[in-house]
TITIMAR-691992 format. One record per atom (N, C-alpha, C): residue number from 1; residue in three letters; atom name; x, y negated, z. Coordinates in Angstrom, 1 decimal, padded with zeros to 4 digits. Each point is the difference from the previous one (the first is absolute). Layout:
<atoms>
 lovex miti torba     px     py     pz
   NUM  ALA    CA      X      Y      Z
...
</atoms>
This chain:
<atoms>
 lovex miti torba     px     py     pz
     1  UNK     N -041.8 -006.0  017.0
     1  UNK    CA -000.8 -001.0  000.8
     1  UNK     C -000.9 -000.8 -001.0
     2  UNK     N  000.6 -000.3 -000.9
     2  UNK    CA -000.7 -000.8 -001.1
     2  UNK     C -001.2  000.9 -000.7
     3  UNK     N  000.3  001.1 -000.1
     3  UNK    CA -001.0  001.1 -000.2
     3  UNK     C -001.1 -000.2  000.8
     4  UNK     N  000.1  000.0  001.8
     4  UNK    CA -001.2  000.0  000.4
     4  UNK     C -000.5 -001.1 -000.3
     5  UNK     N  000.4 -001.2  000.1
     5  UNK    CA -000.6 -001.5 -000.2
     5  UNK     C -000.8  000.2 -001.0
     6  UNK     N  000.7  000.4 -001.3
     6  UNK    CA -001.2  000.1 -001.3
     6  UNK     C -000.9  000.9  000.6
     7  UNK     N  000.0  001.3  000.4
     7  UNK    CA -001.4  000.7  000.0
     7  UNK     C -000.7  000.2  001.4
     8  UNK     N  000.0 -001.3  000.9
     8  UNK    CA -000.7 -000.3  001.0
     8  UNK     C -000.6 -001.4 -000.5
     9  UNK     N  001.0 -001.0 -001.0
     9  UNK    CA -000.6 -000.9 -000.3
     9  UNK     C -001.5 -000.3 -001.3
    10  UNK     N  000.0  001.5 -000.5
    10  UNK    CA -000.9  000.5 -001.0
    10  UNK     C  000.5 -001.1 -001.1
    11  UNK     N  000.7  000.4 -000.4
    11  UNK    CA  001.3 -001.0 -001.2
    11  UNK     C -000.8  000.9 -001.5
    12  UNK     N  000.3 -000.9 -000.9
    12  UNK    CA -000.9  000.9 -001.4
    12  UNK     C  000.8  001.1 -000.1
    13  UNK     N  000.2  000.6 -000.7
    13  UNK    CA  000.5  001.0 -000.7
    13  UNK     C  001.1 -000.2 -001.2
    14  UNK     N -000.5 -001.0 -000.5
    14  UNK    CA  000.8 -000.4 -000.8
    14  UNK     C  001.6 -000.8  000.6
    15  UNK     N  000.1 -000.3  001.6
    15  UNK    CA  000.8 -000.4  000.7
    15  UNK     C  001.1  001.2  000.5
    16  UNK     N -000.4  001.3 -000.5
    16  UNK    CA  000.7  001.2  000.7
    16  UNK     C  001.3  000.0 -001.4
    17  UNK     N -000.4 -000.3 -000.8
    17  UNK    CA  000.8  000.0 -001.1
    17  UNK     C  001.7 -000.6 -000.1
    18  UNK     N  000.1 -001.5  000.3
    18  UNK    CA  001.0 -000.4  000.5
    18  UNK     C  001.0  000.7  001.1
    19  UNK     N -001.4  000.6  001.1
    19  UNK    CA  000.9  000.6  001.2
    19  UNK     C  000.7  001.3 -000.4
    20  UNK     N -000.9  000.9 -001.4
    20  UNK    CA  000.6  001.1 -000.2
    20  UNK     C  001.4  000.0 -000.9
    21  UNK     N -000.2 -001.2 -001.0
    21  UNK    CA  001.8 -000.4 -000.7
    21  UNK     C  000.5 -000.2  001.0
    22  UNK     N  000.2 -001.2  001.0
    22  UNK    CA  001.1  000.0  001.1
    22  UNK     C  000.2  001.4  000.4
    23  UNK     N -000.8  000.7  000.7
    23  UNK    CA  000.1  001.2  001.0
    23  UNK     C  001.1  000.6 -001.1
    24  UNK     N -000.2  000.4 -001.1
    24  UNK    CA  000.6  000.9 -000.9
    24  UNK     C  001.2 -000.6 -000.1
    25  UNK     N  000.3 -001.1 -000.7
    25  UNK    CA  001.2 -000.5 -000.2
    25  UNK     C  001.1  000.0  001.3
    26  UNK     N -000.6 -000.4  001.2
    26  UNK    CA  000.6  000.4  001.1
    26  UNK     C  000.5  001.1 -000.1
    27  UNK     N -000.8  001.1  000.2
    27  UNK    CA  000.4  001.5  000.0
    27  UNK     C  000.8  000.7 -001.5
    28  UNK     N  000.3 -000.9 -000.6
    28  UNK    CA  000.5  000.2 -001.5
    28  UNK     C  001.6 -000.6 -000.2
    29  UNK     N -000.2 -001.5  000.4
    29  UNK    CA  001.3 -000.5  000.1
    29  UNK     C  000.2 -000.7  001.2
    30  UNK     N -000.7  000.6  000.7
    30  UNK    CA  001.2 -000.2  001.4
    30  UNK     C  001.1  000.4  000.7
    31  UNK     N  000.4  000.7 -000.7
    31  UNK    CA  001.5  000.4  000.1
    31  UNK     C  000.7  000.2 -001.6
    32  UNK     N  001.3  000.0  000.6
    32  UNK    CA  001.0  000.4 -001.5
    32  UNK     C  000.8  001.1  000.6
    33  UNK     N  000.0  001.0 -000.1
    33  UNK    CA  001.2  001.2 -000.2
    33  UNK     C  000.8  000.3 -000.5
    34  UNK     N  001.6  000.3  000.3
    34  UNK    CA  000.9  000.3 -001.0
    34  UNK     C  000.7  000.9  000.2
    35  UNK     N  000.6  000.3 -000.9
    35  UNK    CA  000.5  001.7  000.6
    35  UNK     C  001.3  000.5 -001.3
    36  UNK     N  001.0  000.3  000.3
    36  UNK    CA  001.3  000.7 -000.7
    36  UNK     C  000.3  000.8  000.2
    37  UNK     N  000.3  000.7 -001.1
    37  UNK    CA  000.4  001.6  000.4
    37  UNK     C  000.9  000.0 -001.4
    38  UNK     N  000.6  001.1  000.3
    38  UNK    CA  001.5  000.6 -000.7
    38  UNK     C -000.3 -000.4 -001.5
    39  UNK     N -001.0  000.0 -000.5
    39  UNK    CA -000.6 -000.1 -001.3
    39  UNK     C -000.8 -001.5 -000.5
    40  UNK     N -000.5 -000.3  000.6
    40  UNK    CA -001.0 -001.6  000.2
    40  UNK     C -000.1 -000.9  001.0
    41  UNK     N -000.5 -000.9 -000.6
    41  UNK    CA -000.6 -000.9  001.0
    41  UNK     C -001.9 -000.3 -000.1
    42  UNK     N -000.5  000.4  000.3
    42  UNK    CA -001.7  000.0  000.4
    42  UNK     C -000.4 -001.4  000.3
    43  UNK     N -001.2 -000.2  000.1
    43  UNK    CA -000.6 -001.1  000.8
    43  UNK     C -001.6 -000.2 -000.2
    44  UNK     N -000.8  000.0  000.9
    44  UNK    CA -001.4  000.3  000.0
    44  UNK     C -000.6 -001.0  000.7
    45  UNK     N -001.1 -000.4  000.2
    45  UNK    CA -000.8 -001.1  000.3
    45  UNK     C -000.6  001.2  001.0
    46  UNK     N -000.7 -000.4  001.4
    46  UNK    CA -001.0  000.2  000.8
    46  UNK     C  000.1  002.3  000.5
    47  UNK     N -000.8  000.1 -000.5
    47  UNK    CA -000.2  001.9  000.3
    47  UNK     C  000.8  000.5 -001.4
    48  UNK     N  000.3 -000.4 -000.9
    48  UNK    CA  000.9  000.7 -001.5
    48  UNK     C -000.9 -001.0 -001.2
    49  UNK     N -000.5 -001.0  000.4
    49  UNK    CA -000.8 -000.7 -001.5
    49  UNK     C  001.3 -000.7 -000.7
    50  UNK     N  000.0 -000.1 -001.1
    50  UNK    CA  000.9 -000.9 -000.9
    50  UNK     C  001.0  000.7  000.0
    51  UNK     N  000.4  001.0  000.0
    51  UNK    CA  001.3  000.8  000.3
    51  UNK     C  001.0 -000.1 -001.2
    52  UNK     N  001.1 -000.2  000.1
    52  UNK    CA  001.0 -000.4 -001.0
    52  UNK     C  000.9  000.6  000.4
    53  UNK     N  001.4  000.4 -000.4
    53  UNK    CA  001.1  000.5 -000.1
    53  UNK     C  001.0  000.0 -001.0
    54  UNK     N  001.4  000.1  000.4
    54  UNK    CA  001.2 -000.4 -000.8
    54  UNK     C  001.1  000.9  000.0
    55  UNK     N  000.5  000.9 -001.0
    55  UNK    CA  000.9  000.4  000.0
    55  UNK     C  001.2 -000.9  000.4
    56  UNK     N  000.8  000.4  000.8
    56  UNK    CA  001.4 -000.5  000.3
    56  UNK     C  000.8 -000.4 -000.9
    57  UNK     N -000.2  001.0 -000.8
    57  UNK    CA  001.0 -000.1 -001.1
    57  UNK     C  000.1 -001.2 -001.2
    58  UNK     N -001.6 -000.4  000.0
    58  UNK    CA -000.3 -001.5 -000.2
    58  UNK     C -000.1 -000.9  000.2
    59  UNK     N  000.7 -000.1  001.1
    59  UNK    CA  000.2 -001.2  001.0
    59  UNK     C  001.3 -000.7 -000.6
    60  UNK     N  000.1 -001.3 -000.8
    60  UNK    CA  001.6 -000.5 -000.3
    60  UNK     C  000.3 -000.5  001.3
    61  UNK     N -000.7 -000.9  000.8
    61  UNK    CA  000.3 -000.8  000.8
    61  UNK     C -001.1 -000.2  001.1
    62  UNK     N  000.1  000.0  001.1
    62  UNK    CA -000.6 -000.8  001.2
    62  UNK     C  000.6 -000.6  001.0
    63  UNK     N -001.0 -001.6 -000.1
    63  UNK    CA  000.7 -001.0  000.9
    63  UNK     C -001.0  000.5  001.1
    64  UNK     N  000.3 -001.4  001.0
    64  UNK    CA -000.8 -000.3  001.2
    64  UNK     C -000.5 -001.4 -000.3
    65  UNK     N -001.2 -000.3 -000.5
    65  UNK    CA -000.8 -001.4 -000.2
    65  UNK     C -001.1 -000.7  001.3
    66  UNK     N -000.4 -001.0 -000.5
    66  UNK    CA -001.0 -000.7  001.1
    66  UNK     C -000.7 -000.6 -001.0
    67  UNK     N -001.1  000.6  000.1
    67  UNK    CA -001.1 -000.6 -001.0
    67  UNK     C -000.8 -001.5  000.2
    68  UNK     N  000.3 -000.8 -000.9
    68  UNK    CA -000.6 -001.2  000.2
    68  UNK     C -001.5 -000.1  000.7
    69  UNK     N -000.5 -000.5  000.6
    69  UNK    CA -001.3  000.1  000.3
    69  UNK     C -001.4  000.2 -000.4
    70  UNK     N  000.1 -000.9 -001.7
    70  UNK    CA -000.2 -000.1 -000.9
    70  UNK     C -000.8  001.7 -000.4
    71  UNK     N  000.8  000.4  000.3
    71  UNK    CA  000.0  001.7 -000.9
    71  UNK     C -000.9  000.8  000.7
    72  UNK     N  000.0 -000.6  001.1
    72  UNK    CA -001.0  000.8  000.9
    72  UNK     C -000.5  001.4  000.2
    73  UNK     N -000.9  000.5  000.1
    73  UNK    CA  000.1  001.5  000.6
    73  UNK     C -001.0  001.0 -001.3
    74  UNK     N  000.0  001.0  000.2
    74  UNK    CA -000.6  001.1 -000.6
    74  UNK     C  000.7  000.8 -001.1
    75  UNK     N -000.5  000.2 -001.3
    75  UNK    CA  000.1  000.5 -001.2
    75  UNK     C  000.3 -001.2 -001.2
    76  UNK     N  000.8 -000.6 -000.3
    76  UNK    CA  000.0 -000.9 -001.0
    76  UNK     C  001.1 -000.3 -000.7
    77  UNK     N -000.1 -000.7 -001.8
    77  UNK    CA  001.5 -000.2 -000.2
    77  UNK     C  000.0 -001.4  000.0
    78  UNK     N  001.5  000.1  000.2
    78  UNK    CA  000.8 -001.4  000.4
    78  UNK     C  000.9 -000.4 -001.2
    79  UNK     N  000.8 -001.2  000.3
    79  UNK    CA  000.8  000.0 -001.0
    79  UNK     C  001.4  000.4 -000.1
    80  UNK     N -000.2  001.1  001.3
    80  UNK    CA  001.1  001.0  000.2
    80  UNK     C -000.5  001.0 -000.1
    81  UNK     N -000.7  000.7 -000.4
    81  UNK    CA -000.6  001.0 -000.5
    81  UNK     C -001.1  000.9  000.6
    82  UNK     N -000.8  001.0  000.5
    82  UNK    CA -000.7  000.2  001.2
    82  UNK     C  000.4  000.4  001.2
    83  UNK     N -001.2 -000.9  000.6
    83  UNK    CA  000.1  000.0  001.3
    83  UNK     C -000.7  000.8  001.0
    84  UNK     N  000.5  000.6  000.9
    84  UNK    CA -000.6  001.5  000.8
    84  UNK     C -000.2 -000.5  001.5
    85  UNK     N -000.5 -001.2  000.8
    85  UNK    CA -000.2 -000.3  001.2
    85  UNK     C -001.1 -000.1  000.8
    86  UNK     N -000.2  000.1  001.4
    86  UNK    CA -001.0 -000.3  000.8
    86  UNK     C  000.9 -000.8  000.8
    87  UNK     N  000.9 -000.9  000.6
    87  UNK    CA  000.2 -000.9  001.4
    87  UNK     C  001.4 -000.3 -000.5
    88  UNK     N  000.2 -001.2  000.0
    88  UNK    CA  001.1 -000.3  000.5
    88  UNK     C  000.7 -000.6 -001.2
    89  UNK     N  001.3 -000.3 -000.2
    89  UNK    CA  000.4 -000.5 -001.3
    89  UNK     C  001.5  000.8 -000.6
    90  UNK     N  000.4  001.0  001.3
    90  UNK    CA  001.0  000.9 -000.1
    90  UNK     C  000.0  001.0 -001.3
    91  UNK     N  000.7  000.1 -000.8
    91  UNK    CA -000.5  000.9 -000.4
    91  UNK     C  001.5  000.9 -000.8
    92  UNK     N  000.4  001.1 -000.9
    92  UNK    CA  000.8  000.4 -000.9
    92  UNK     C -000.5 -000.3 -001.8
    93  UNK     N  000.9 -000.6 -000.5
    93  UNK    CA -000.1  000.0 -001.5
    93  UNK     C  000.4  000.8 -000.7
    94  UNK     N -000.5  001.0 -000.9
    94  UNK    CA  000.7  001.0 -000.1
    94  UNK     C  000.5 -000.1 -001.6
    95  UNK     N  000.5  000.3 -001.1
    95  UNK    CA  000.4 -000.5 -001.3
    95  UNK     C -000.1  001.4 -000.4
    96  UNK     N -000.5  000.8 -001.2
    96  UNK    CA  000.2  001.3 -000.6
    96  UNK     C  001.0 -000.3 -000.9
    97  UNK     N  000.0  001.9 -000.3
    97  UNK    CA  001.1 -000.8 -001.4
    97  UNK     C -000.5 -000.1 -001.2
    98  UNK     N -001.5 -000.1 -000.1
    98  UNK    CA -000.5 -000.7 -001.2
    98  UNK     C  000.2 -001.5  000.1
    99  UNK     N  000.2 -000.5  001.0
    99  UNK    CA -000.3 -001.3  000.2
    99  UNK     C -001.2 -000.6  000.9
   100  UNK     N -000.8  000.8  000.1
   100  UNK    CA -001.3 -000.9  000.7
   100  UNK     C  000.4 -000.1  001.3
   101  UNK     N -001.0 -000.8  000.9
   101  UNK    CA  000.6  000.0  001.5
   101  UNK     C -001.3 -000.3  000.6
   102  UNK     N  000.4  000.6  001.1
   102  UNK    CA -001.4 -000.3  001.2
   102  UNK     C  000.5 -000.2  001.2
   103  UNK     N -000.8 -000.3  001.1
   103  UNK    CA  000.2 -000.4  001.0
   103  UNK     C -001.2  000.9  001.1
   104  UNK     N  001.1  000.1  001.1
   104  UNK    CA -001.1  001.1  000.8
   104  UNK     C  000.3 -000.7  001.3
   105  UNK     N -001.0 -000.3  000.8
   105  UNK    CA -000.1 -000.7  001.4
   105  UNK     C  000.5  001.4  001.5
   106  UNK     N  000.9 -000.5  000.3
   106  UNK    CA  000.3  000.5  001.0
   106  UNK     C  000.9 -000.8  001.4
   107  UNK     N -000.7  001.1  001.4
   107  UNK    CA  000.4 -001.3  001.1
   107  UNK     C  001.5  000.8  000.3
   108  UNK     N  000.5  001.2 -000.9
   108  UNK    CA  001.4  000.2  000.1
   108  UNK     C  000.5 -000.2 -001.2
   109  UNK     N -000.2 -000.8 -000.4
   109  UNK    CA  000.9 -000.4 -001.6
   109  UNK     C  001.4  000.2 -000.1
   110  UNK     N  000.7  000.2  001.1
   110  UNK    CA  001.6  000.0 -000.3
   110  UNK     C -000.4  001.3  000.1
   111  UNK     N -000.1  000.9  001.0
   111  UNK    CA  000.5  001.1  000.0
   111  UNK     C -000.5  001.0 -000.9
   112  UNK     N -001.5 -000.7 -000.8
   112  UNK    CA -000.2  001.2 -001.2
   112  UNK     C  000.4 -000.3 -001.3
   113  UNK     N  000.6 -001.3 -000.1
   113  UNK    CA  000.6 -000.1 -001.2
   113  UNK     C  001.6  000.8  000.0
   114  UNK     N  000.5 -000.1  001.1
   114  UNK    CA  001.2  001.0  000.3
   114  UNK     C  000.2  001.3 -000.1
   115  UNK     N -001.4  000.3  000.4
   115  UNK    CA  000.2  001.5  000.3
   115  UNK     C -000.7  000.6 -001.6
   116  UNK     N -001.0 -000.7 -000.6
   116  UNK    CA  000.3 -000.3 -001.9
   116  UNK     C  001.4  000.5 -000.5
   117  UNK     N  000.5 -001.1  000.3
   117  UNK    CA  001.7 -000.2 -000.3
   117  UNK     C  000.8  001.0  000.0
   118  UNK     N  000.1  000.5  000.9
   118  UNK    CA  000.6  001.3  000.8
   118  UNK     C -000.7  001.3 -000.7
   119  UNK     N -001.3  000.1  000.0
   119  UNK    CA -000.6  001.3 -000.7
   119  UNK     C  000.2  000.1 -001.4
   120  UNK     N -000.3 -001.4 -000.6
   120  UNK    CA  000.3  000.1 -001.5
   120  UNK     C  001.4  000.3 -000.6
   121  UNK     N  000.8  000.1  001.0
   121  UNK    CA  001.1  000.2 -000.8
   121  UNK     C  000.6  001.8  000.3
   122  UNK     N -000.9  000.6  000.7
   122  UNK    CA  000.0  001.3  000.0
   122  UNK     C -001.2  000.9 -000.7
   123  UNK     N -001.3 -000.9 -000.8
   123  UNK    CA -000.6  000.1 -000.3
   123  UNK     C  000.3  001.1 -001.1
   124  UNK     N -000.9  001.0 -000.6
   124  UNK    CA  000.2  001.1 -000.4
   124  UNK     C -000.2 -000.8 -001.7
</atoms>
């Protein structure tokens, strides 16, 4: 709708520019995907951008956290290590067994840090 307003309003050109970062980022990070299977844990931003993945077998630990507000949404590091969100403050913290840790935003945080739990320890 905002689309037509600019080009019925004969808006510069230089005004399309703003609209095409939002449009994109929308379509980029507006969603978070996650996904486990016998082998990993995955996780992708929007259509497959940012796409990351985790062997199981590197997983030492995953809680169930709530991210301070503070920390807010997207791609960023924290001072819990990075952060993988679009909405909400739910998320899993995951710990490798290098040590590093990140955090991935999800609106089923118990049940995929579980079913983590449960796969990692049949993990190949």
């Amino acid at each position: 709708m905002l689309a037509v307003v600019l080009a019925t309003a004969h808006v510069t050109p230089i005004l399309w520019l703003p609209l095409g970062v939002a449009l994109f980022a929308g379509v980029v990070f507006g969603s978070l995907t996650t996904e486990v299977d016998q082998a990993q844990f995955s996780f992708w931003f929007g259509p497959g951008a940012f796409r990351r993945s985790i062997a199981l077998a590197e997983v030492h630990t995953c809680t169930v956290v709530q991210n301070p507000w503070w920390y807010g949404w997207g791609i960023h590091l924290t001072p819990r290590g990075w952060l993988y969100n679009v909405a909400g403050r739910d998320a899993i913290e995951l710990t490798l067994r290098d040590g590093r840790t990140l955090r991935v935003g999800s609106d089923e945080a118990h049940t995929l840090c579980t079913t983590i739990l449960q796969l990692r320890g049949r993990a190949p």
